[in-house]
N, C-alpha and C positions, 0 to 999 in steps of 0.2 A: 539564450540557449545557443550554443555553437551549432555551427550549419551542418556538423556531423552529426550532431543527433537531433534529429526533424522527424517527423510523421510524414514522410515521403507518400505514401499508398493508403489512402485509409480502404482500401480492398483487402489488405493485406494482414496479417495477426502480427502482433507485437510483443517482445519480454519488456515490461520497466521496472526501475528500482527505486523508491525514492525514502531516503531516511530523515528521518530528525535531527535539527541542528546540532552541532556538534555529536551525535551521533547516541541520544540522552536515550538511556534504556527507556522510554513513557511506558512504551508495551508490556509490564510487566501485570497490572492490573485488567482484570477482563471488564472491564466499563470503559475504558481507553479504548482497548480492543474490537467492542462491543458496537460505540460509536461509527466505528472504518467499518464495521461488517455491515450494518444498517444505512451508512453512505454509499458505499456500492451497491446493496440491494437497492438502493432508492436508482441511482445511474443504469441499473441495470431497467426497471422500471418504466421510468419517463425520458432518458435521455440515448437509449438504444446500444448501452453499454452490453457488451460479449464477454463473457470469464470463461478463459479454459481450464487456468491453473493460477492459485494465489498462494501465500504463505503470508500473515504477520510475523515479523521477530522482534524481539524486543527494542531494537532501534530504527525498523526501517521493512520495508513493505516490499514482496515480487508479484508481480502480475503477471501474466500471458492476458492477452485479450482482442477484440477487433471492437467494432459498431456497424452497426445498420443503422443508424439515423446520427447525430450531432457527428463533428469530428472529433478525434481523439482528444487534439490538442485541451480542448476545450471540455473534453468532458474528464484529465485530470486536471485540470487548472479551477476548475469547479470543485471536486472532489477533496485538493487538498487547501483549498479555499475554507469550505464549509469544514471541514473534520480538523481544519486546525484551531478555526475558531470555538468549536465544539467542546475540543479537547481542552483546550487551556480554560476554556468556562470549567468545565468537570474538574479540573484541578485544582482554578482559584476556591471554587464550592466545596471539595473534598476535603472532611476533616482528618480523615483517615490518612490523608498523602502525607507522608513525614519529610518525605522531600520536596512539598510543595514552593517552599520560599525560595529555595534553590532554584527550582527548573523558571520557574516562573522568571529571577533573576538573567540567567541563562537566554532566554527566549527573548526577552527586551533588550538583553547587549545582543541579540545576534539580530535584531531588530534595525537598532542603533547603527549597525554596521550598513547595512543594505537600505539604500535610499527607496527602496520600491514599496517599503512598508512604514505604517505611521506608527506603533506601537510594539508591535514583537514580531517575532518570526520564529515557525514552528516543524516546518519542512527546510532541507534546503532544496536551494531553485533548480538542480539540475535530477532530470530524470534519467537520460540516456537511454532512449528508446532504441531496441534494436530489433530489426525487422527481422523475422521469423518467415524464411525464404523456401523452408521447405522439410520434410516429416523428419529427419535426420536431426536439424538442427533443435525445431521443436520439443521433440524427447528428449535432447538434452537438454535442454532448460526448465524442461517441465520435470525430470530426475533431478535436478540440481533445486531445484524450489522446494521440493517436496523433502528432499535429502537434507535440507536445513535444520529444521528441529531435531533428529537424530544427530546430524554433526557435531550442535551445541550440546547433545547430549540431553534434551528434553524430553524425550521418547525414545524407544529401541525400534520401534518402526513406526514409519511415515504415518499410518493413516488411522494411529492413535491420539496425533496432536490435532486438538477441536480448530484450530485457525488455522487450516488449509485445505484444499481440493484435493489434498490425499487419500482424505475417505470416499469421496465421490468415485474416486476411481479403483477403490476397493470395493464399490459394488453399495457404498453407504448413503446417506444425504448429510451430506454439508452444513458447514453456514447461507451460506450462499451458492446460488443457482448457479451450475459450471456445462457446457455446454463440453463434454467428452471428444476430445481429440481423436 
């Protein structure tokens, strides 16, 4: 990871972005989906994980978030640790994936490519954390997460789409426990 994008503060709240190699729709199924929401409730759980604001999309994940107990670093590096091996189990076992022999392919060359990994690779490495300095910057990125599924055009408003903190802040309950900015 470049030294630009570090977890400078773990005091501090953070937006990241992290997608799928090559950039592979997986999220289109809610059992994919389903897995990341049940991986973060577990981080939020036992490893002192904060969510203020999330969004799945179909290639690629936003968070706003802090901790109170582990560091950041480590509690995504756990997170897309565990949910990658998860997910591609769920897709070798999925008879229903018609794109299974493809992604699967896919995830082993981008494997192949990156010495860090023995077998596949199902994230890519970089997150780009950007520190969240203050309420200004915040709401914009927590509008811009949430503004996602309408932008693709998967909802006409925010806090209809089940895989975000849009509904929490519409006054609903969630996926997952978000701690209201």
């Amino acid at each position: 990871m470049s030294r630009n994008y570090k977890f400078r503060n773990q005091e501090s709240l953070y937006f990241i972005s992290f997608a799928t190699v090559y950039w592979i729709d997986v999220f289109v199924r809610s059992e994919y989906k389903d897995i990341l929401v049940e991986s973060i409730n577990y981080c939020i759980e036992n490893k002192g994980l904060i969510i203020y604001g999330w969004v799945i999309m179909p290639s690629h994940v936003h968070l706003i978030f802090g901790t109170n107990q582990e560091p950041m670093q480590n509690i995504v590096r756990d997170l897309k640790k565990y949910t990658s091996k998860a997910i591609v189990q769920t897709i070798r076992e999925n008879p229903e994936e018609s794109r299974r022999e493809w992604m699967l392919w896919m995830f082993e060359c981008a494997g192949k490519k990156n010495g860090n990994n023995t077998n596949f690779q199902f994230w890519q490495q970089n997150n780009k954390p950007i520190e969240l300095s203050d309420t200004k910057i915040i709401n914009q990125k927590l509008n811009y997460l949430h503004n996602n599924p309408v932008k693709e055009g998967f909802v006409v408003e925010s806090h209809h789409y089940k895989y975000s903190s849009a509904i929490d802040y519409a006054d609903g309950n969630g996926l997952i426990k978000v701690v209201l900015v």
